[in-house]
N, C-alpha and C positions, 0 to 999 in steps of 0.2 A: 504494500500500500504506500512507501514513504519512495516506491523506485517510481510509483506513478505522479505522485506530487511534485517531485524534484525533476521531475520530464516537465509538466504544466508551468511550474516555474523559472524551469529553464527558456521555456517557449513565451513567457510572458515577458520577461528578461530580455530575450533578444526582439521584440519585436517595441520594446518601451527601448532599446538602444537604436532599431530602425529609425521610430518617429523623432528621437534626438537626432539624429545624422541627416536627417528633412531638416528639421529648427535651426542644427549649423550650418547648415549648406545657404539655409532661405532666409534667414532671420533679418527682419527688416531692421534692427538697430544691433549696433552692436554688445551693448546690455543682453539681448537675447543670445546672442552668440555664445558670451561668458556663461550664464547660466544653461544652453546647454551643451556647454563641456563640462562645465559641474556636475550635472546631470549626467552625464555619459560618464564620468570616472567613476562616480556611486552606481550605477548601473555593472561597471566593468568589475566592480567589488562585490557586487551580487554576484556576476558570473563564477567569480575566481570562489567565492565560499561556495556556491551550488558546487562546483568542480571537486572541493576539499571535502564536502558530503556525499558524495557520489564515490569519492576513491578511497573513504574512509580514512584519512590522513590530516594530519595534524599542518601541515609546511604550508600549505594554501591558506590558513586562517594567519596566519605571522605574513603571507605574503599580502596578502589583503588588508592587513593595519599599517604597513609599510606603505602601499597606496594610500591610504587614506591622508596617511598624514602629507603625503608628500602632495597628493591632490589639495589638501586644504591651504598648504602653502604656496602652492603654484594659484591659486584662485585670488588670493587675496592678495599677490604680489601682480594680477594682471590687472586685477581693477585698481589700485595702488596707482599704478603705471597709467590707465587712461585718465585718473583725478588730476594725476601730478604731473606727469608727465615723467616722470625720474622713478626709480623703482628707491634706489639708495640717498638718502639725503645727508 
């Protein structure tokens, strides 16, 4: 029952990373842009934990907080950049 769950999930997952790669591609402002590659790195953190459930292993959930943080940094250093203009002050 939890190998049919993690199939819907996975398909739900990649099809919420499809309509993000629409939003970046078409985004009328670049405000949208940013939020969805936001969106697509949490998306790619969903994939990577369904992956580490699915193979029963531990290394895909340490690889997936490893993204996360480095996503949340890379996010907040590109809006940074469009405010300031300068990332480093």
């Amino acid at each position: 029952m939890i190998a049919i769950a993690l199939q819907v999930a996975a398909g739900a997952v990649a099809l919420s990373l499809l309509f993000n790669g629409y939003r970046l591609l078409k985004g009328p402002a670049l405000g949208d842009r940013i939020v969805a590659l936001d969106t697509m790195v949490i998306n790619v953190i969903a994939v990577i934990v369904l992956i580490g459930m699915m193979g029963d292993t531990a290394t895909y959930f340490e690889a997936a907080l490893l993204l996360a943080m480095v996503g949340f940094v890379s996010t907040i250093a590109y809006c940074k950049f469009l405010l300031r203009g300068d990332i480093i002050e």
